[in-house]
N, C-alpha and C positions, 0 to 999 in steps of 0.2 A: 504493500500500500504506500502512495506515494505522498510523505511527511509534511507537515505543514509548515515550511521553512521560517522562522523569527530571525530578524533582522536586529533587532536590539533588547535590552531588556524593558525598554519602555514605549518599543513600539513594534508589539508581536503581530506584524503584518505580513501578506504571502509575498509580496514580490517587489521589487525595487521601486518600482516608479509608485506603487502603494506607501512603499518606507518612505519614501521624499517627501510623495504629499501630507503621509502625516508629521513630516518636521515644519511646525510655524516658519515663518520667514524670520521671526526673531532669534529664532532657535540656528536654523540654517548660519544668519550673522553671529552670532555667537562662537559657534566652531567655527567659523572662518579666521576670527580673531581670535583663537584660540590656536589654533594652526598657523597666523602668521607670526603669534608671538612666540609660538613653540620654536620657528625655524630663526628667530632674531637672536636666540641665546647661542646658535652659533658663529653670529661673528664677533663675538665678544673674544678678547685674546686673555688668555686662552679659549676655546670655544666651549661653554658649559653643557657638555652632553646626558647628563643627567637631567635639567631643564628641557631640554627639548626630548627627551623621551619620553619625560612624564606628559609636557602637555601632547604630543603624539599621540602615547596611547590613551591618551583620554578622547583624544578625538575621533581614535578606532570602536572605542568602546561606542559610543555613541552612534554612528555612524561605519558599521564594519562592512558596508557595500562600497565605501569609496576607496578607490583603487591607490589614491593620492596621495589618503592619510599610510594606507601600506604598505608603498612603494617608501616615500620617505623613513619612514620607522624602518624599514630593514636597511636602507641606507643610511641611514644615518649611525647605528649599530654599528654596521661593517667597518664603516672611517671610524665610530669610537675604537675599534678592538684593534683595529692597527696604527691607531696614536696610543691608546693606553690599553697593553692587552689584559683583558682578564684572568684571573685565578683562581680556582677554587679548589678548596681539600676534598679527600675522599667522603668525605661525609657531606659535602653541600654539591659534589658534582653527582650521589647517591638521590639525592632531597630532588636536584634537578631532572631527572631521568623520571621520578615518578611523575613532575608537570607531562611530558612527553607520552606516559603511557595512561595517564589520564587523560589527556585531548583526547587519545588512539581510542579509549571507552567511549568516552562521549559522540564521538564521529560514529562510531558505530550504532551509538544509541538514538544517533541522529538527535540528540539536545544539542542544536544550532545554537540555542542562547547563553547555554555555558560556553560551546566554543570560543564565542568568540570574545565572552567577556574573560577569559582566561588567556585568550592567546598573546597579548603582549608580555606579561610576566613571562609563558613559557617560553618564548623566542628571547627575550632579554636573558634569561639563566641557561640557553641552549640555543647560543648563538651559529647561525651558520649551521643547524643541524637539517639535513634535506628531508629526513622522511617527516618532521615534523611540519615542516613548512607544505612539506605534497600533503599533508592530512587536512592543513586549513587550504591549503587549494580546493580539496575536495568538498569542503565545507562552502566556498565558496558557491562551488562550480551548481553546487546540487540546490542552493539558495539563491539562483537567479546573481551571481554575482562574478561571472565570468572575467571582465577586465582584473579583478581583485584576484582573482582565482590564477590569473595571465602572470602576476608580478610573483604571486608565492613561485610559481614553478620555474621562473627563471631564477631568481636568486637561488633556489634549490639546484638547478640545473650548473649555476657555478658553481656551488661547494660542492658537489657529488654527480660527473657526466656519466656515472652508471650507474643511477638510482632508474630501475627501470620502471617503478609507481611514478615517478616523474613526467616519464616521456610517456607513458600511458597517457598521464591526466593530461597534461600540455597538447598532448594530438587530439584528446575529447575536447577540449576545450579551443582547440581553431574547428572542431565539428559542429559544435555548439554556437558559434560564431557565424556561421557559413564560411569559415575559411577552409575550404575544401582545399586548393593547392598546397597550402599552407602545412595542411594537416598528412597531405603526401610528401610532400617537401624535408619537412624534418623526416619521416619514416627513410627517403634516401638517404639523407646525411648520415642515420645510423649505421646503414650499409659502406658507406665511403668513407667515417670514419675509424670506421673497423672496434667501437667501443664494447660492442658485443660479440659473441661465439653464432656460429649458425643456431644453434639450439636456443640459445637465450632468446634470438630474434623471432625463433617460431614461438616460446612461448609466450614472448611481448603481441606477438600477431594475435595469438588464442586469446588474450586480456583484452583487447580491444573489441568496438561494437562491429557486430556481425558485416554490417551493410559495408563496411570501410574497409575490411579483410581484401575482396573481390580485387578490389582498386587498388591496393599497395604494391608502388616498385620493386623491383624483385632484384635480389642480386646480381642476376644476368644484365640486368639493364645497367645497373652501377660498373658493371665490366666495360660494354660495348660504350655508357659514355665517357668511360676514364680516356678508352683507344682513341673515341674522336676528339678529344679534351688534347691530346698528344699530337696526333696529327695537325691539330689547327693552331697549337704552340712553335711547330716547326716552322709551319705552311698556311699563314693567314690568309693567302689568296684562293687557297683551295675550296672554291665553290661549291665542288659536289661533297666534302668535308660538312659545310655547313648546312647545307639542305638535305645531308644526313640525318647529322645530330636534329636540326626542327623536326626532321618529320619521326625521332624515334621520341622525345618530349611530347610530340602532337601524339601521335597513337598511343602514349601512356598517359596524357590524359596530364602532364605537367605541363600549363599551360602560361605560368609563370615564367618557367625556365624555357621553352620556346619562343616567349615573346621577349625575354632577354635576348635570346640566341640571333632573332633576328634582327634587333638593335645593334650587337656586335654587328654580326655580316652584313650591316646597311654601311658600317662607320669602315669596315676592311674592306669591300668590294667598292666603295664608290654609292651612294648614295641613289640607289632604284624604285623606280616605282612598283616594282613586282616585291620587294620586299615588303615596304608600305602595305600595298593590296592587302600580304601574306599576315602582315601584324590585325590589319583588321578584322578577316576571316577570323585568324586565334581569339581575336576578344573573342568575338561573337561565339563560337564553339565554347570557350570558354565559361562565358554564361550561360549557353543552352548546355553545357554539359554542369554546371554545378546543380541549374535549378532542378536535372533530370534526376541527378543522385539525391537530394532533396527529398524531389515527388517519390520514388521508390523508398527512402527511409520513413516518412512519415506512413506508408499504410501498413509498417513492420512492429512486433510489438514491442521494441526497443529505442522509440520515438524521442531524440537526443535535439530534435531544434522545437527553438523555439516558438510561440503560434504568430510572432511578427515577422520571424525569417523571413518567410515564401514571401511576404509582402516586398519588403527589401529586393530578395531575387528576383523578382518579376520586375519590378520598376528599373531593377539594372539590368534588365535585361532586354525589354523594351528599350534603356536609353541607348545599349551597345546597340541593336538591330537598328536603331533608327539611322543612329550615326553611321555602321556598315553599309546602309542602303544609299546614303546620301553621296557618299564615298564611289560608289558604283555606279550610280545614276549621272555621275561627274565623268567618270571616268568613261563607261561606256554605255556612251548615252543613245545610241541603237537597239540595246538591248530593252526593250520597252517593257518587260514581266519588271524589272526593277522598280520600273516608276509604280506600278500595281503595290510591289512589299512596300515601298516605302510611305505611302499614302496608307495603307493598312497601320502602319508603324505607327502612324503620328495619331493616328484615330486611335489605336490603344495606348497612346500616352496623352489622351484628353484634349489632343491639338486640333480638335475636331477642321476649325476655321484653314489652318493650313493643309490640314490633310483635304479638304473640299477643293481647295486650289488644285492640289496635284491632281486627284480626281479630274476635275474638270477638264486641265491641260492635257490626259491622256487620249490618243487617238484610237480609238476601239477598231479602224480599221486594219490597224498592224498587231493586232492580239487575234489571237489563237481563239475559238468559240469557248472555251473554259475561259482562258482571263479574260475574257470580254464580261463571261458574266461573274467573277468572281470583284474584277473593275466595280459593276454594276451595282453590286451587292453591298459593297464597302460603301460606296456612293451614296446609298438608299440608308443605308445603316446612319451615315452618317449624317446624312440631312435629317430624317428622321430623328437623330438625337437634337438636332439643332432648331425643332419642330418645325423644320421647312417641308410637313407633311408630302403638300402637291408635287412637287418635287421627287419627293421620295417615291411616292406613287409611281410618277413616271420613271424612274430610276430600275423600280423591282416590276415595274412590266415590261421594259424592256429587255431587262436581265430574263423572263420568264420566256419572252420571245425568243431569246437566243437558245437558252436552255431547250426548248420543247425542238428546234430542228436538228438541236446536237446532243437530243438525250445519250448513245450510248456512248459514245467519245467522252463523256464530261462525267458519265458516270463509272466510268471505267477507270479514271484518270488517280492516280496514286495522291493524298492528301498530303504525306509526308516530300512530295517533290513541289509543294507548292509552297513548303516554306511561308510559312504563313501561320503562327500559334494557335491562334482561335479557329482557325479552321483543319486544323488537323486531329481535334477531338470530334468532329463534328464533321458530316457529308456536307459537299457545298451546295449538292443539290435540295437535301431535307431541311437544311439553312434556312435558304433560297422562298422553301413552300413557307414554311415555320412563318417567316419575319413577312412575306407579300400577303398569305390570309388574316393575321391577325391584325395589320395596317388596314386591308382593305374591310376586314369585319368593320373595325371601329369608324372609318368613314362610309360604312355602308355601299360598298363597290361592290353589287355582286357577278360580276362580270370578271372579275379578279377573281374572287371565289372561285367561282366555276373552274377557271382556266388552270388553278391551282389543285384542284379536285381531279379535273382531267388529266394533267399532268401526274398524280400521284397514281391513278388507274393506269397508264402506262408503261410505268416504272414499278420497281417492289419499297420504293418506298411508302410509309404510311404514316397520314396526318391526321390531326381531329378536325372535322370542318362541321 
């Protein structure tokens, strides 16, 4: 059963942006001045780090979603212990070990409100200790507090690069994020930095969520890109070198590191268009490949993002396609399906007003009978949002026109080669009926009806009329 995460002890609320608003604005100023005076006792000379830890973790305590307050507290530790290092006997480094394996209860027990009002005393008396720090990661991670969750695991990740609870939580936690590349990205470096055994990496693989398994680099690929890493060190000019390594990052799905790669091979070959193009496609893949691992996590029963994510993904996803298509429509501006995706683009990013314009500029006489009527449909769709009804009308009967001479060509035609999102869940032809009879019901066109009805007798598709 999934726990009902507490954010502080005087504000047991489920989730972050819940914890905020229940801090007053007085309150919110408060810790602010209380964290700026924390950080003034260090430029006093000598710098007082005992003042600025305490007002710190006060500010943690209060406040243990902000990433800010501890980021600075473990930093500011770190420079205390190597200006003045600490000490302690067998009996108070004993005393300290129990802070430690009491979080370790509490984490388990899932009481989020003791964690974290305990966790600055246990990192002050066990300082630089990494599995302590990965447990309040965890703590973090599982209370909506992922950026906070980000800084435990990297200062863990400096004191201990083979604390492998570490790089577990650290990869859930770019998942958790939508940092999909991010989250494959480190899983190579642990192949390339050789910090583990092949065995330890299988069992860091088994620890991880199931959907992220499928996707991880593989050894073999950290081989084949050390070889081209070598070759293009000897041999910067070496072209086919470089449209190696892209296209072996492209099929694995690291899309970070091939749109680096082609940044390098733009600045060693000379500056090309075909590389440009090459960077654009990558976004795009890019975001149609995170939001797709996404869609497939979420209907799993190990559901690691968040319910704002998809919203995020989509909107970035739409903003790459748009800019891909603009890019295209510039470059080759013969190809007229372009000007179709990108007029679609801009209607699902709200732009109704300009995507009408493209619409309108398009000539239906150099489209294929499918995008003439998938053109038609965007059109209608769109003015229709823009309640330019009559309009619309005319838009989804001429579309219906086209459709009904080129029923099996358009019905046959592959939705996924149309590149086009909202239409690839969806027939463009059941669309087509769907959005012309309910337009024509409500203005009472029954002549639209009809022709919509006919058209469904035809075809195997099936409408309510």
């Amino acid at each position: 059963m999934e726990p009902a995460p507490t954010k502080s002890a005087r504000h047991p609320l489920t989730n972050q942006a819940d914890y905020q608003s229940g801090l007053s604005r007085g309150e919110r100023q408060t810790l602010q001045h209380l964290f700026e005076k924390a950080l003034e006792w260090l430029q006093h000379s000598p710098p007082n780090y005992q003042q600025t830890l305490a007002g710190l973790a006060q500010c943690m305590k209060s406040d243990p979603q902000a990433a800010v307050y501890c980021y600075e507290y473990l930093q500011t530790i770190e420079i205390a212990i190597a200006a003045i290092p600490l000490r302690f006997n067998w009996f108070e480094r004993r005393e300290n070990r129990k802070l430690v394996r009491e979080i370790e209860q509490l984490v388990g027990a899932e009481n989020w409100q003791a964690v974290f009002e305990r966790a600055p005393k246990a990192i002050y008396y066990n300082p630089q200790h990494a599995q302590l720090l990965t447990l309040l990661a965890t703590a973090c991670q599982t209370t909506d507090a992922p950026d906070c969750a980000r800084a435990y695991c990297q200062f863990a990740l400096k004191y201990d690069p083979s604390c492998q609870a570490t790089h577990c939580q650290i990869i859930i936690n770019y998942l958790a994020t939508g940092q999909f590349d991010d989250a494959k990205e480190h899983w190579l470096q642990l192949h390339t930095q050789n910090i583990f055994t092949r065995s330890q990496l299988h069992q860091l693989e088994q620890a991880l969520p199931v959907e992220i398994q499928a996707t991880l680099p593989t050894l073999e690929l950290a081989t084949e890109v050390d070889q081209l890493d070598k070759q293009l060190s000897q041999d910067p000019q070496n072209e086919k070198a470089w449209h190696q390594l892209c296209k072996l990052y492209q099929d694995n799905q690291l899309f970070s590191r091939a749109l680096e790669c082609c940044q390098l091979a733009n600045q060693a070959l000379g500056k090309s268009a075909e590389w440009e193009q090459f960077s654009l496609q990558l976004r795009k893949q890019q975001a149609e490949g995170r939001i797709s691992f996404y869609e497939q996590a979420s209907t799993a029963s190990t559901n690691f993002a968040a319910p704002w994510l998809m919203d995020e993904l989509t909107d970035e996803l739409i903003r790459v396609r748009t800019e891909y298509y603009q890019s295209r429509c510039t470059t080759f501006p013969n190809d007229k399906d372009n000007f179709v995706r990108l007029a679609w683009c801009l209607s699902e990013a709200d732009n109704s007003y300009e995507a009408l314009t493209v619409f309108n500029n398009i000539d239906l006489s150099q489209l294929t009978p499918r995008w003439s009527v998938i053109a038609l449909l965007g059109q209608g769709e769109t003015e229709q949002r823009l309640r330019q009804f009559e309009k619309a009308v005319e838009s989804f009967k001429n579309a219906l026109n086209i459709f009904e001479k080129s029923l099996a060509d358009i019905q046959q035609s592959d939705p996924e080669l149309v590149d086009i999102p909202t239409l690839q869940h969806e027939q463009i032809g059941l669309r087509l009926l769907n959005r012309s009879k309910l337009l024509a019901q409500a203005m009472d066109l029954p002549q639209i009806t009809q022709q919509c009805a006919a058209i469904a007798k035809k075809t195997s598709l099936s409408i309510d009329i």
